[in-house]
C-alpha positions as CSV (number, residue, x, y, z in Angstrom):
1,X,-13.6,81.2,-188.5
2,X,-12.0,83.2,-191.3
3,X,-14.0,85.0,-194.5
4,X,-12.5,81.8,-196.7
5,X,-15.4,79.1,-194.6
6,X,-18.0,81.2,-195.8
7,X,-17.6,81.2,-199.6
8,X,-19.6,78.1,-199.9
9,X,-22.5,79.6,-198.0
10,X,-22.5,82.3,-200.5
11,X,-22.1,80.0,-203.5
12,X,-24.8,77.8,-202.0
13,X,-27.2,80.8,-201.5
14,X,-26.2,82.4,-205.0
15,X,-26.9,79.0,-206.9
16,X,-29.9,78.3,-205.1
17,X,-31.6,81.9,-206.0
18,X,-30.0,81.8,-209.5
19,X,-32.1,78.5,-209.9
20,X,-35.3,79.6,-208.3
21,X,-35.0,82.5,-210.8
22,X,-34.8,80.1,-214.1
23,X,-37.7,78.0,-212.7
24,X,-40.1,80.8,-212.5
25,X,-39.4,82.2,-215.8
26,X,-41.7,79.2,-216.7
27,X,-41.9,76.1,-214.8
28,X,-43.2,73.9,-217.1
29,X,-40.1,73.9,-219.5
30,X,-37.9,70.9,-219.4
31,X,-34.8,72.8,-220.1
32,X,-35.8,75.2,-217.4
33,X,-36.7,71.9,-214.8
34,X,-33.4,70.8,-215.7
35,X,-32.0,73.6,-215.1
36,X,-33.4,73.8,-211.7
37,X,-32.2,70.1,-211.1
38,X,-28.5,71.2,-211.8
39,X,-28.6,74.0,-209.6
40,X,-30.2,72.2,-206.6
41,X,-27.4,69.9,-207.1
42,X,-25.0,72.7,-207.4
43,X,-26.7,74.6,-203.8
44,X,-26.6,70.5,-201.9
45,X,-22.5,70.9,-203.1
46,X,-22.0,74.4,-201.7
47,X,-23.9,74.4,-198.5
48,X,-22.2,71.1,-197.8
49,X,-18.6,72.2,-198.2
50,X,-19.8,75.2,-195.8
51,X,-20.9,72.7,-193.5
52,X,-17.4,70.8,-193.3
53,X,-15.8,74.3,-192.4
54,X,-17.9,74.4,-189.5
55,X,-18.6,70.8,-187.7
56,X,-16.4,69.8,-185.3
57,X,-17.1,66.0,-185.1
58,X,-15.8,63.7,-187.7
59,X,-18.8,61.2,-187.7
60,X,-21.4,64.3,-188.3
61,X,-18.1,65.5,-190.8
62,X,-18.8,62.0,-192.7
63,X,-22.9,62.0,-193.0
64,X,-22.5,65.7,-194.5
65,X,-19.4,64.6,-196.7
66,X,-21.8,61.9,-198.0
67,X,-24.9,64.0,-198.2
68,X,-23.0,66.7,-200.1
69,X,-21.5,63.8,-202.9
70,X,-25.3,63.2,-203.6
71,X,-25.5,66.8,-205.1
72,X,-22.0,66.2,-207.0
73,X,-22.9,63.1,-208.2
74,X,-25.6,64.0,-210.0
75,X,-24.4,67.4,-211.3
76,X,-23.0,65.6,-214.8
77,X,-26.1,63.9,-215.5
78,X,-28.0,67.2,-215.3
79,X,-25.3,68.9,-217.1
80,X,-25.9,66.3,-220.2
81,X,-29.1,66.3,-220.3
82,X,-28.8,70.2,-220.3
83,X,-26.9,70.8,-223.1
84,X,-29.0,67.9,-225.2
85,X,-31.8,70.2,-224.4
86,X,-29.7,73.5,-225.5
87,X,-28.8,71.8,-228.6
88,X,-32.6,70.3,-229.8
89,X,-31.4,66.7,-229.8
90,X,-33.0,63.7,-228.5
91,X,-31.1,60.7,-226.2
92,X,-33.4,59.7,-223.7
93,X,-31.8,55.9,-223.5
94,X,-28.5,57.9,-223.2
95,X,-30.4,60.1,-220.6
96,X,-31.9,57.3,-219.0
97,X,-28.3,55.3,-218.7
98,X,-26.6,58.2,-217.0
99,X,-29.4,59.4,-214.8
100,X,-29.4,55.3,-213.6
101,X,-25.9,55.2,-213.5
102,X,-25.7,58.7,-210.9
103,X,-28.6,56.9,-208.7
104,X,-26.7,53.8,-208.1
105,X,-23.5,55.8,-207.5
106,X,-26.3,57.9,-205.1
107,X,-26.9,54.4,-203.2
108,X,-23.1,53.6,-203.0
109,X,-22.2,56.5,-201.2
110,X,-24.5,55.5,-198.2
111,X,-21.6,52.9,-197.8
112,X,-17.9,52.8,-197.7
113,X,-17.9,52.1,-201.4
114,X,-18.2,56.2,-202.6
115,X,-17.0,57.7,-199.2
116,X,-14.6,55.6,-197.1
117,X,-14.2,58.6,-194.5
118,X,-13.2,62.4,-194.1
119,X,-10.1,63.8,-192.4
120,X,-9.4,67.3,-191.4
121,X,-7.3,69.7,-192.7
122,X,-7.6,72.0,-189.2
123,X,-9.9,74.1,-190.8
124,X,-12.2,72.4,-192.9
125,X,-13.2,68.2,-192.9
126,X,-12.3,66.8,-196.6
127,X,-13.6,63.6,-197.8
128,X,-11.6,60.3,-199.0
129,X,-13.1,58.7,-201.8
130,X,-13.5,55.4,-202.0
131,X,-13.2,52.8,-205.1
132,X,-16.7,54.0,-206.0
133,X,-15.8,57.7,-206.1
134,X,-12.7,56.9,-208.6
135,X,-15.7,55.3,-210.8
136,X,-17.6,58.6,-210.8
137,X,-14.4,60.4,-211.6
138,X,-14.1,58.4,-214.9
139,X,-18.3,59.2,-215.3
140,X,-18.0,62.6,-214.5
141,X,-15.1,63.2,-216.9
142,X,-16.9,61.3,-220.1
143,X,-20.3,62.4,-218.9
144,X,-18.8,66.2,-219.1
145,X,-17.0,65.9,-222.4
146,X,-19.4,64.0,-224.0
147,X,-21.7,67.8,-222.9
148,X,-18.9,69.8,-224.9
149,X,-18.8,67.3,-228.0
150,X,-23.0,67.4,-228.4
151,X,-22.5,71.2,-228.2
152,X,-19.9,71.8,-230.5
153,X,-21.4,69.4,-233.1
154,X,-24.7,71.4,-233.0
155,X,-23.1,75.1,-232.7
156,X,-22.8,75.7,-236.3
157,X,-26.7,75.2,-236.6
158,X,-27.6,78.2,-234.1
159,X,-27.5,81.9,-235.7
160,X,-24.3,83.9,-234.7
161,X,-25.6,85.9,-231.8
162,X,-26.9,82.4,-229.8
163,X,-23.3,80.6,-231.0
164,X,-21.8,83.4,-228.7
165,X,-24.0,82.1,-225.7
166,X,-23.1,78.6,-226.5
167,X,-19.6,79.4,-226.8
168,X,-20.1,80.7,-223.1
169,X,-21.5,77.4,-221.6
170,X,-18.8,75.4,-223.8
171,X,-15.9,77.1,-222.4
172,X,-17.7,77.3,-219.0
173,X,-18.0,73.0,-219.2
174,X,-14.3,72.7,-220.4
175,X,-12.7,74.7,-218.0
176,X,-15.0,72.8,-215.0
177,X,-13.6,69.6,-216.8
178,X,-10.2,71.1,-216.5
179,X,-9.5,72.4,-213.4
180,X,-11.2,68.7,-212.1
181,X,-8.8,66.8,-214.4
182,X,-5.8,68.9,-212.7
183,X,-7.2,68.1,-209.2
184,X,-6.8,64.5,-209.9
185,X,-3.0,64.7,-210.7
């Protein structure tokens, strides 16, 4: 096993602490619990993709493929609901539609509908998606962009040494829209 299969372990372990961190600067926030949300998503993605670099069996392959899509599945619906809460603004039947829309994408992909199967690349087990998982794509990418817009509508409002931050987390959310977008072609 080269250094490359351990990357995600590191990721995973990384995101994990980075979230644990952010909740115990005051657990009772709700931008801090979502926070926390994200990044458990986040640590479910890594340490799954770790996992595929390791197993051997492509039916164990497919149950962690699926498990791991439950942390990316929900990673845009935290996302949104994060940068509403960076910006002050208030959506909760917006929240409340995206949030019901990754659980019932969470449900598909106990089936063929989000995961049809995995294949190996010699190295590492990949998943296939299935019709479901093209519907997420579309979600993810308005879900993620629709994060940028709210933020760059409400940057002007925040003093200049916080627009800097929020610069930060814009450019961090269109590049991550980016580089997916150019995975797709």
């Amino acid at each position: 096993m080269s250094l490359f299969g351990f990357i995600p372990l590191a990721a995973a372990v990384g995101n994990l602490l980075l979230s644990l961190f952010v909740l115990t600067r005051d657990a009772k926030t709700r931008i801090n619990q979502v926070f926390f949300g994200w990044g458990c998503c986040v640590t479910v993605w890594n340490f799954g993709t770790y996992l595929l670099f390791h197993v051997s069996d492509p039916s164990t392959a497919l149950w962690i493929a699926r498990g791991l899509q439950v942390g990316v599945i929900f990673i845009p619906a935290f996302l949104f609901h994060l940068s509403l809460l960076i910006a002050r603004l208030r959506a909760a039947l917006v929240v409340a539609v995206i949030y019901l829309v990754s659980i019932l994408l969470a449900v598909s992909d106990a089936t063929g509908f989000f995961i049809k199967g995995v294949t190996s690349f010699g190295y590492a087990y990949y998943s296939i998606g299935g019709p479901g998982f093209w519907i997420f794509s579309v979600f993810l990418t308005t879900v993620t962009i629709g994060s940028i817009v709210v933020l760059l509508a409400r940057r002007r409002e925040f003093p200049r040494p916080q627009r800097r931050k929020l610069d930060f987390i814009i450019l961090a959310q269109t590049i991550s829209e980016m580089e997916g977008s150019l995975r797709k072609i």
